[in-house]
C-alpha positions in Angstrom: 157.5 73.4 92.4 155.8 76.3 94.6 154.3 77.3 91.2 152.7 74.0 90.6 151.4 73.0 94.6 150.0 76.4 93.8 148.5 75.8 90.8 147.1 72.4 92.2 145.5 74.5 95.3 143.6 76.7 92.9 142.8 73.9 90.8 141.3 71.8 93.8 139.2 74.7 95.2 137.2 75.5 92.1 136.9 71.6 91.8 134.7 71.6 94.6 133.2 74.7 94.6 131.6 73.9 91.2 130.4 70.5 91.8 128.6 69.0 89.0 128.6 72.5 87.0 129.9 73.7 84.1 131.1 77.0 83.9 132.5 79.1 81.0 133.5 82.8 81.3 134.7 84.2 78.1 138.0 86.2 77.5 137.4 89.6 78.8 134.6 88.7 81.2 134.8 88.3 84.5 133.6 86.1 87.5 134.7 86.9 91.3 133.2 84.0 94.0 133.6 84.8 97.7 134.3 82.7 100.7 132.5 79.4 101.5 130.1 79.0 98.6 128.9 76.4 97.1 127.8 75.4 93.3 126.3 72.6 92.9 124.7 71.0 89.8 124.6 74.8 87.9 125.6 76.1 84.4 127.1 79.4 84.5 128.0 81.6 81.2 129.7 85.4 81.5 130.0 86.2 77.9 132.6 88.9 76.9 132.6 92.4 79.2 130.3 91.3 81.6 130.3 90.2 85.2 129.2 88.1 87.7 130.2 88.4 91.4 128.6 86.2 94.0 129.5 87.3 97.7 130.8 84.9 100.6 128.4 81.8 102.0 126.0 81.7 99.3 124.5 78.4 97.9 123.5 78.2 94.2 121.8 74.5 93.0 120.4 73.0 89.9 120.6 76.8 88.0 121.9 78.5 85.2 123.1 81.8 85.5 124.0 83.6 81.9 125.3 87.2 81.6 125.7 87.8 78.3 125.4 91.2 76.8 127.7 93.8 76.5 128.4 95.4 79.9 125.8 93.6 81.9 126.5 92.4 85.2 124.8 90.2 87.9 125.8 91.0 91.4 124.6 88.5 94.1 125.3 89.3 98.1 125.6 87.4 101.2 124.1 84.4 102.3 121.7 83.7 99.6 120.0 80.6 98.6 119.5 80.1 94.9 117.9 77.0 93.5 116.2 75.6 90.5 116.2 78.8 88.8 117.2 80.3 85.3 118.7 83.7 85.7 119.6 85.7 82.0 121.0 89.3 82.3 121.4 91.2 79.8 121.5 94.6 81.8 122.3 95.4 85.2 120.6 92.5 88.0 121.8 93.5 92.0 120.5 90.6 94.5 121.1 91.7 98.2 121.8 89.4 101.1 119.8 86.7 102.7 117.5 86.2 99.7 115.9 82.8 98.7 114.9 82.2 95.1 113.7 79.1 94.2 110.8 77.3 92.4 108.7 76.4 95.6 106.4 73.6 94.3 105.3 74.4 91.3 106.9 72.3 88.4 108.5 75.5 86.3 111.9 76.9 87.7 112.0 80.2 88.7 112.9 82.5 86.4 114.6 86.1 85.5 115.1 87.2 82.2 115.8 91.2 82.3 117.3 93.8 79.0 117.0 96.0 82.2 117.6 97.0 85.7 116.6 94.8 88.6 117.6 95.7 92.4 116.4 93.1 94.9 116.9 93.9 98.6 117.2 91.5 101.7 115.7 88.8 103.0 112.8 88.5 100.5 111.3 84.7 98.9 110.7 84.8 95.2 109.3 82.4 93.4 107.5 82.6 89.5 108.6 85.0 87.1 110.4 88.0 86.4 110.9 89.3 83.0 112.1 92.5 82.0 112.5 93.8 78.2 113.5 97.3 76.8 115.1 98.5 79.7 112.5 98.3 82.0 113.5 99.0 86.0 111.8 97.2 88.6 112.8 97.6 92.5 112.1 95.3 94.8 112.2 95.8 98.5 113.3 93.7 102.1 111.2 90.9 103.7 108.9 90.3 100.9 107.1 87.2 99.9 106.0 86.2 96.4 104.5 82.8 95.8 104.5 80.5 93.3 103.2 81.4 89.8 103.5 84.7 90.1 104.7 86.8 86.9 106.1 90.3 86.9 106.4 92.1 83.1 108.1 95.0 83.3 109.0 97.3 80.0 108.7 100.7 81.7 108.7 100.8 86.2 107.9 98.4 88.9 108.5 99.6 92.3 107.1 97.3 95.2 108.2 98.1 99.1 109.1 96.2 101.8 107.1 93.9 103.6 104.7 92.9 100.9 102.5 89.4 100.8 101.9 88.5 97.2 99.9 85.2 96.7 100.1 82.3 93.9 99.3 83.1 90.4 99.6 87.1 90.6 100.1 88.8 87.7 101.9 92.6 87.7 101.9 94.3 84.6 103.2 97.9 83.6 102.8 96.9 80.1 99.9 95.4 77.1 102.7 93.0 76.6 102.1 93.4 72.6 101.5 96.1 70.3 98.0 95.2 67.8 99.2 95.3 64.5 96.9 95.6 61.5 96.2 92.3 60.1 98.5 92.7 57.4 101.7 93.5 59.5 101.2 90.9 61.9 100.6 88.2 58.9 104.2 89.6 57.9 105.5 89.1 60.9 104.4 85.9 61.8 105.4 84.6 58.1 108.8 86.1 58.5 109.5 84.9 62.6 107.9 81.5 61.9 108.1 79.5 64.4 108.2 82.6 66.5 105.1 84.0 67.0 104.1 87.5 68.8 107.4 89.4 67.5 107.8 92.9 68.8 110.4 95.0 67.2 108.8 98.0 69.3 107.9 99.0 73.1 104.0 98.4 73.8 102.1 100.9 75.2 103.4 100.9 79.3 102.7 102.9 82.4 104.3 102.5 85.8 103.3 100.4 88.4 104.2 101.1 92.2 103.2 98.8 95.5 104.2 100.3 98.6 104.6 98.4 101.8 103.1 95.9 104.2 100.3 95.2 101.7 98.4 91.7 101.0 97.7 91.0 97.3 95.4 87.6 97.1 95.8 85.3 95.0 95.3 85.2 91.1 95.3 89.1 91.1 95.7 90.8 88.3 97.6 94.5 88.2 98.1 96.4 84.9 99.5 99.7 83.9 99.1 102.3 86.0 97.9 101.1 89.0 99.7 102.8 92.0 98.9 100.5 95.5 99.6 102.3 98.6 100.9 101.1 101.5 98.9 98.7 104.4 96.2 97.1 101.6 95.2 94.6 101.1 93.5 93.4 97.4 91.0 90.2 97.7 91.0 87.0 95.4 90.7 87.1 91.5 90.4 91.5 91.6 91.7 93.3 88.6 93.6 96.4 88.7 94.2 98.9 85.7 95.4 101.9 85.9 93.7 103.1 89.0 95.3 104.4 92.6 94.2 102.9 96.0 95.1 105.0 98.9 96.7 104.0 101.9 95.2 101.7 104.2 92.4 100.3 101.7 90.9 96.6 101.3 89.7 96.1 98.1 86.9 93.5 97.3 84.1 92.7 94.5 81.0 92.8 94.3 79.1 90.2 92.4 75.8 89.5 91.8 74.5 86.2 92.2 71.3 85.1 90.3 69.5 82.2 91.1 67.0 80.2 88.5 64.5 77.4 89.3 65.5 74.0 88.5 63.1 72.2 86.1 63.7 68.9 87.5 
């Protein structure tokens, strides 16, 4: 009788902490949920070896969270606030406390796909994109703010501080994304990945990208490969960064020129 009121007690808690979800965790894998959360509306998948641990008072809605490669785990902290997003881990994720990920307003769900390591810190909003791929690293700091849009590709190193204000529709690259192909190979490629185009079965050329702290990066900025950002800067709207360092304490604008015609009318 103890043995089934027990049972029954177990039974009813993971009721209601999974509310509306369905949750599979594979023999061998494992999934620890601390005190007072709550799952609501979520699909959750820890394939074989892996992990996923969520700490105490944290509230996950409308997501899917999927370890699934050998070894990888997903450690989430205290307090956080998870919602409308897609997280896939195949490598090593760490999510500290207080953190809010969700999609903001933009219609996509935020997202995290990562072959890689990913260590968020505290108290930070994220919302766009995050994807890593052959075991890239990317290290994110406390109290920062990235809006909606926003994509981070990571194959190599992405470091950004603490602190850090990064608009709608920024784009941080340490990576071309592809490798060019002569005509010939790609053709192959696409023939043989049909309907999957832009195949890579090797690392593009990559170079890491740092952002320090306290720094402003406007919106629809662009960073690529190599660019290293110091601390207290702050980039203007639309500016494209490759490869380049900006010291400490720098604004960065562009000039244009404006030319100006006479109407014939």
């Amino acid at each position: 009788m103890l043995k089934k009121l027990i049972s029954s007690f177990f039974f009813i808690r993971w009721r209601y902490l999974f509310k509306g979800s369905v949750v599979i965790v594979k023999k061998g894998g494992k999934l620890n949920v601390g005190k007072r959360c709550s799952i609501t509306g979520c699909i959750i998948q820890v394939s074989p070896t892996c992990s996923l641990s969520i700490a105490e008072d944290t509230i996950i809605r409308k997501s899917r969270l999927s370890v699934i490669n050998k070894n990888s785990s997903l450690q989430i902290g205290k307090h956080n606030s998870i919602t409308h997003s897609q997280i896939v881990v195949s490598g090593k994720l760490y999510i500290g406390d207080e953190n809010i990920l969700d999609k903001g307003y933009s219609y996509r769900n935020y997202s995290i796909r990562t072959d890689g390591n990913i260590s968020i810190g505290n108290r930070n909003r994220l919302r766009g994109t995050i994807w890593l791929r052959y075991g890239g690293n990317l290290k994110i700091g406390d109290y920062n703010n990235i809006n909606e849009d926003s994509e981070i590709r990571c194959d190599e190193s992405v470091t950004i501080g603490s602190y850090n204000q990064i608009s709608y529709e920024c784009m941080i690259w340490d990576t071309n994304t592809h490798c060019i192909y002569p005509a010939k190979e790609r053709r192959a490629l696409a023939e043989s990945k049909y309907p999957s185009f832009g195949f890579e079965y090797e690392r593009p050329k990559t170079k890491a990208v740092s952002i320090g702290d306290d720094c402003w990066i406007g919106k629809r900025v662009t960073i690529l490969k190599g660019s290293v950002i110091g601390s207290r800067c702050i980039i203007g709207y639309g500016i494209t960064i490759s490869n380049q360092t900006i010291q400490n304490n720098k604004t960065v604008t562009e000039q244009k020129t404006l030319k100006f015609y006479d109407n014939q009318i």
